[in-house]
N, C-alpha and C positions, 0 to 999 in steps of 0.2 A: 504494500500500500504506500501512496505519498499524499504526504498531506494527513495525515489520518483520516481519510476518505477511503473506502474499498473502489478499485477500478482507477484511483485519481495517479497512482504509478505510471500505466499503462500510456495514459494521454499525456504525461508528460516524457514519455519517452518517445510516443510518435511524433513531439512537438521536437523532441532533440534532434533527431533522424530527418525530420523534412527536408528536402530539398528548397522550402523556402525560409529555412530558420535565415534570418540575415545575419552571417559571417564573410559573404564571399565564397562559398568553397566551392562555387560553380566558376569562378573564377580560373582554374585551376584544374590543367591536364597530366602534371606530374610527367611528363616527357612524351607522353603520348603524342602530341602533337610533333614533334620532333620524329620520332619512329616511325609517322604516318609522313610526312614532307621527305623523309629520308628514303622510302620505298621498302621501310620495313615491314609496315601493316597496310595489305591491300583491301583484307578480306575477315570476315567475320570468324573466319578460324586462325586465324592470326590474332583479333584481338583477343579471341578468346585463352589461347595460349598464353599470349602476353601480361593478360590478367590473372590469370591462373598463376602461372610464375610469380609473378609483384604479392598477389595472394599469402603464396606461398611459402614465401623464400623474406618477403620483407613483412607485409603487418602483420599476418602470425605471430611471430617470433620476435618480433618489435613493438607495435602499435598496440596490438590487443596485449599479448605477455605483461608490457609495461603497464597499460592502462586496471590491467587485476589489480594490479602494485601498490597502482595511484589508489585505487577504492579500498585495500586497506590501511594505507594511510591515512587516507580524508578520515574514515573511520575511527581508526584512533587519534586524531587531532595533533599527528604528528607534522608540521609542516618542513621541517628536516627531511623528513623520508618522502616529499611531496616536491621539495626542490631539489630532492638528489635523483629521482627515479626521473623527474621531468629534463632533467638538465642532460641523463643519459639521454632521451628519445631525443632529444635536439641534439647531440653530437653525433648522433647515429644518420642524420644528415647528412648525403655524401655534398652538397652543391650549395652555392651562394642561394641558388632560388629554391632550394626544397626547405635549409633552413628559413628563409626569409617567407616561406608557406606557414610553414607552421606557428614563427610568430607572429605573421599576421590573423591566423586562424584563432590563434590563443586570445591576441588581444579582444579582439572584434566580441570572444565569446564573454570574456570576461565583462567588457562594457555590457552587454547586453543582461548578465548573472547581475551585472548591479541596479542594471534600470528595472530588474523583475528581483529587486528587492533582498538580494540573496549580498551580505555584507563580506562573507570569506572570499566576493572575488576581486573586492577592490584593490589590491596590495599584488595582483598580476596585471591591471594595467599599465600602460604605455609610463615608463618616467616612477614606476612605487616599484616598492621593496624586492621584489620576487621578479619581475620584468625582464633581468636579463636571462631568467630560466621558463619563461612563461611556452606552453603547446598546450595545443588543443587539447590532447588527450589530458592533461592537469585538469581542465577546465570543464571538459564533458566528465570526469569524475565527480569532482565536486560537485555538479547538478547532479549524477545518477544518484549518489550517495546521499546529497539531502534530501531529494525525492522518494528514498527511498524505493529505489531499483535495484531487484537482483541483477549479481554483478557479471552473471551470466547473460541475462537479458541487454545490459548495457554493453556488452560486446559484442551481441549479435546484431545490435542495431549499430552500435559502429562499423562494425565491417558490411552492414548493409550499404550504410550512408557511403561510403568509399566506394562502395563498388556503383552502387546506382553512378554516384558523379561521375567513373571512370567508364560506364557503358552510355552514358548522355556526350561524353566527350566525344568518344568513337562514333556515335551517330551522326553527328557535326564533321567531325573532320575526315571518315575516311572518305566518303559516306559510309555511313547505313542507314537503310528504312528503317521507319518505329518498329516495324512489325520484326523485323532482324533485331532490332537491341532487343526488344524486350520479350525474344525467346531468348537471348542470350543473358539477359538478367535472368532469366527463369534459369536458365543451366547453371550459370556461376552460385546464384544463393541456396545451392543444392549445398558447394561443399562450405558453407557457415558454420552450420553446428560441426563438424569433426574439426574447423581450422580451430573453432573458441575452445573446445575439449582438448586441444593439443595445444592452444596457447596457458591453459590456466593448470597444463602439468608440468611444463617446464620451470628446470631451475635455472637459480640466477644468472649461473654461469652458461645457459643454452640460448642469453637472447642475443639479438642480433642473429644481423645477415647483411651479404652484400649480394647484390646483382649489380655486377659494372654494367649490363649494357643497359639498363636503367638508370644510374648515374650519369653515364654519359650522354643520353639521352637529354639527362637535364641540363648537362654542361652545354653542350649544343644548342637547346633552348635559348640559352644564354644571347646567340649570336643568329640568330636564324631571321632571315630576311624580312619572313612575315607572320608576324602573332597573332592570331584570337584570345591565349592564353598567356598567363603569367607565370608558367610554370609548366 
């Protein structure tokens, strides 16, 4: 339950997950657009691999692992163990623009935690205390955890939200039809629940990953002629 409302968890976890929560993160193709201008991704079984691997290999083992971390930290009201777990997910950033995602993702949430009245997130905005370790996943912890979200639940809808924005990007840039992304969202959110069961069993010393050709990707971004995205 959140809120001490039965069902009131629920809506505030499909409000985290939206695609219109306003943080920007539709802003934001994480090198894909890069991979698709390069002639890496032509086709739908392309993205799909692509995604699958990033899946895989990076928020697995990164994004969600970390983000369990973060919820039982918020939990026990450790803010130590809240900017040391955050301040990993950010150096685990291979590129100028994958970290400068995530702190703007961070910020953006943060302001927003404070304009819906939530006080633990002002000290991660832009310029306060915690700032120069501020990511999203700090920030989407701290709303699951006050709302009282299982911390399962709150990784399956993160790695939903990731994936919807990386199968919305692909539909824009390589092309595809809606009716293409979203069997391909239908195929990818198949493997959620074993990626969160295998992120919330690993130890500490099992997070991380790298995929260079997803970094470089981004680095490449960097310099590419023509952007829709920032990332």
């Amino acid at each position: 339950m959140g809120d001490g409302q039965p069902g009131l968890a629920l809506q505030r976890l499909l409000q985290l997950a939206s695609p219109s929560l306003p943080v920007g993160a539709f802003a934001y193709s994480e090198g894909l657009e890069t991979a698709v201008a390069d002639g890496q991704i032509t086709h739908v079984d392309a993205v799909a691999d692509w995604l699958r691997g990033a899946f895989t290999y990076s928020v697995v083992p990164g994004d969600l692992a970390i983000t369990q971390r973060l919820h039982t930290a918020w939990r026990a009201a450790s803010i130590d163990d809240v900017t040391t777990w955050s301040a990993r997910l950010l150096a685990m950033r291979e590129t100028a623009e994958r970290r400068a995602q995530e702190r703007h993702l961070g910020h953006a949430l943060a302001n927003l935690l404070c304009a819906m009245d939530m006080t633990e997130a002002a000290d991660w905005r832009l310029g306060r205390a915690h700032a120069p370790a501020v990511t999203f996943a700090a920030l989407w912890a701290l709303a699951a955890t006050r709302w009282q979200i299982a911390v399962t639940d709150s990784l399956s809808a993160m790695a939903w939200a990731w994936l919807e924005n990386q199968v919305l990007a692909a539909v824009k840039l390589v092309p595809l039809g809606q009716t293409a992304g979203q069997r391909l969202l239908f195929e990818l959110a198949g493997d959620i629940p074993a990626g969160v069961a295998r992120a919330t069993a690993l130890s500490d010393d099992q997070l991380g990953g790298s995929l260079p050709g997803l970094a470089m990707a981004s680095a490449g971004h960097e310099t590419l002629y023509s952007r829709l995205y920032r990332s």
